[in-house]
N, C-alpha and C positions, 0 to 999 in steps of 0.2 A: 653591137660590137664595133670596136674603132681601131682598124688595122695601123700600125704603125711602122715604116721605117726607119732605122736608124741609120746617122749618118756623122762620122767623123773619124779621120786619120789617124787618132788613137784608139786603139785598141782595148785600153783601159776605160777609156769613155763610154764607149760602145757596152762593154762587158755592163758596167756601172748602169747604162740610161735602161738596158736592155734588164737587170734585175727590178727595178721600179716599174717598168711596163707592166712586165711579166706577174707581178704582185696582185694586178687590177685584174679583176674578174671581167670588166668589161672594154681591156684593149689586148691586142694581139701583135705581137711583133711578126710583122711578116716579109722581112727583110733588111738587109743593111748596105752602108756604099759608104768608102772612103773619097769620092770627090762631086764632085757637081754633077761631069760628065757620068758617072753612075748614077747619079739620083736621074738622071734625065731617061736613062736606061733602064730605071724600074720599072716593073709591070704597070701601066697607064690601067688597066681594068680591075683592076685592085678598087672593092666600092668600099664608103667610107674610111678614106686613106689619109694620113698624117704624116709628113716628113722632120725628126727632129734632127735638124742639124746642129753640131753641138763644135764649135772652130777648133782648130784646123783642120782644113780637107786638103787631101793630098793634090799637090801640081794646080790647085788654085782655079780660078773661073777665069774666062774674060769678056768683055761686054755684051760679046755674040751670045755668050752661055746663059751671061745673066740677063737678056734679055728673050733668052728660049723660054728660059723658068719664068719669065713674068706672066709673058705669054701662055702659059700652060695652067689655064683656071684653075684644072683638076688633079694640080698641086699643092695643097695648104702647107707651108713652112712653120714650123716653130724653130728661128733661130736662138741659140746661145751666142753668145758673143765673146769674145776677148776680154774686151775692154766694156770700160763706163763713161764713154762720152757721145753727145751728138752724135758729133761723125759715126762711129758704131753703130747708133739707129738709124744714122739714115743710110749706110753703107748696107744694113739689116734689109732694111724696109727697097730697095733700091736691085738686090739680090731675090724679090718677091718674099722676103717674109710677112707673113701676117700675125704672128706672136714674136714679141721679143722677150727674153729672159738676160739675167747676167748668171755668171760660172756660180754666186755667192745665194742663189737661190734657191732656196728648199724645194724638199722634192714635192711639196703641195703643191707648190706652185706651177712646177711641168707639168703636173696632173689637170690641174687647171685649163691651164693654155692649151693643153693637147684638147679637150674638152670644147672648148670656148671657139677656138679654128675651125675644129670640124662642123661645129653648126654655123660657120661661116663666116663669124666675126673675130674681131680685130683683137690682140690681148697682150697688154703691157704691164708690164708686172709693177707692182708698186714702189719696189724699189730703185726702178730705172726709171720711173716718172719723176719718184723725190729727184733721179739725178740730173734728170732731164730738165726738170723745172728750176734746179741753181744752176745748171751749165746756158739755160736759155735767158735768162736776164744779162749777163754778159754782153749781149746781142744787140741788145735795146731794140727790139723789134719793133716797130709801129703798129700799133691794132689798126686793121683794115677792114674792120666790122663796118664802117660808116659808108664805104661803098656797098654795101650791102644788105638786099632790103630782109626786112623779118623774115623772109619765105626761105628768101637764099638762105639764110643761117640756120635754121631751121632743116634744109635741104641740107648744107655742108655739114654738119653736127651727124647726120644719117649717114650722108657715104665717107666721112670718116673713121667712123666705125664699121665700116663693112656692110648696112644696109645692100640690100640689092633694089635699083629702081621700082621695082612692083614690090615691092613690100613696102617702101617709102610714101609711094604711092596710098598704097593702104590705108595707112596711115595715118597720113596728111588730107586723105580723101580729094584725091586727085590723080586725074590719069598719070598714065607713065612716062606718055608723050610731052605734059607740061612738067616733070620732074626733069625730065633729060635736056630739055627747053633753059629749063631753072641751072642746071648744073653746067651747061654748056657757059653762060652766063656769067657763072662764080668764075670759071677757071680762065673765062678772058677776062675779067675784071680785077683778078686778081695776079694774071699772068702766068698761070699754073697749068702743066701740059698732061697730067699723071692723075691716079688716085692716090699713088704715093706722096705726092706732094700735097694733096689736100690733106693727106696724116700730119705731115711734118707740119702745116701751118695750124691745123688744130691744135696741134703739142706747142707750139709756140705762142699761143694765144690762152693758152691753162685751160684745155679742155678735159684732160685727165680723166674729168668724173665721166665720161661719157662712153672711153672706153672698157672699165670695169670697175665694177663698186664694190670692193673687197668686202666693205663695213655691212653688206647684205648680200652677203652670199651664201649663207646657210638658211636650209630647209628651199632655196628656188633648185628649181630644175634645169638642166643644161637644155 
C-alpha cells in the first residue's frame, strides 16, 4: 500500500487528484496541505509515503523551505507543474521533486510516477522530456562526456536516476566506497554541487531513456 498526500491551494485539484488515488486499490490518501510549510508538517512516520504536489500552493516556499524538503529523504515529491519549460524542471527538481508531470498528463501517468518515486527512482513523464529535449537544444550545451572516463558515466547514468550508492555498487560490482570516490569526481569535473544537478545534466545530454521506458512498461513490476 502506498500512502499518499495531497498537496495544492486548489481545492478543486485536490478533490480531482484525490478521486484518482482513491480508485487504486493499492494507494491511500492519507492526507492533504495547501503549502510547502504543511507538507513539511505532515506526519514524517507515515511508511511508504508520496507527496503530490499539483501548483499552486498557498503563500509560496522560500529557499530555507525549499531547502528543508530537499533535505528531508523521507519525502518523495511528485511535482505538477504550471508550465512546460526548463526552468519548470529545474525549479521542480531544485524544490526536491523526484517526479515531474505537466497539468496536460493523463491520469496514467500520475499513477505511474506515484509508483516509480516510491521505490525510489527518478520519473519524467514523456511528454516533458519531448519538451525538455526542444527547449534544451536552444542551449547548445557542450557534451562533457569526454572529461569522463567509462565508469564515471556509467556511475552518473545510476545516480541520475535515483540509484542509491549500494545498489550502484551492486551492480557495477564494486564497493560503495569507490562509487562515492567515482561520484565525488563527476561532480568536480563537471563543476556540479547537487544530485539535482547531475538530473538536469543527464536531461541535457538526451538521457531520457534512462529515466523511464514508457515502450516497456507493461507486464514489469514496480
Amino acid at each position: 500500500m502506498i500512502n499518499v498526500v495531497v498537496a495544492s491551494s486548489l481545492f478543486l485539484f485536490r478533490e480531482g487528484i484525490k478521486a484518482i488515488i482513491e480508485s487504486q486499490k493499492h494507494l491511500r490518501v492519507c492526507g492533504e496541505a495547501t503549502s510547502m510549510q504543511e507538507i513539511l508538517g505532515t506526519d514524517d512516520e507515515e511508511r511508504n509515503r508520496v507527496v503530490i504536489v499539483a501548483e499552486p500552493l498557498a503563500h509560496g516556499h522560500d529557499e530555507e523551505t525549499a531547502r528543508a524538503i530537499r533535505e528531508r529523504a523521507s519525502l518523495p515529491m511528485v511535482m505538477i507543474a504550471q508550465g512546460k519549460s526548463i526552468d519548470d524542471v529545474q525549479a521542480a527538481l531544485k524544490s526536491g521533486a523526484r517526479g515531474i508531470l505537466t497539468r496536460s498528463c493523463p491520469k496514467e501517468h500520475l499513477l505511474e510516477a506515484v509508483s516509480v518515486v516510491s521505490a525510489g527512482r527518478i520519473y519524467v513523464s514523456r511528454e516533458m522530456a519531448m519538451l525538455m529535449a526542444t527547449s534544451l537544444k536552444s542551449f547548445g550545451a557542450v557534451n562533457s562526456f569526454s572529461r569522463l572516463t567509462q565508469r564515471e558515466i556509467e556511475i552518473l547514468k545510476r545516480v541520475a536516476i535515483g540509484r542509491k550508492i549500494s545498489t550502484i555498487g551492486d551492480e557495477l560490482r564494486i564497493s560503495s566506497k569507490t562509487v562515492s570516490a567515482h561520484k565525488a569526481n563527476i561532480m568536480e569535473k563537471l563543476a556540479i554541487n547537487s544530485n539535482s544537478e547531475l538530473v538536469v545534466y543527464a536531461m541535457k545530454n538526451n538521457l531520457f531513456d534512462l529515466f523511464v521506458d514508457h515502450s516497456n512498461r507493461k507486464g514489469r513490476s514496480e
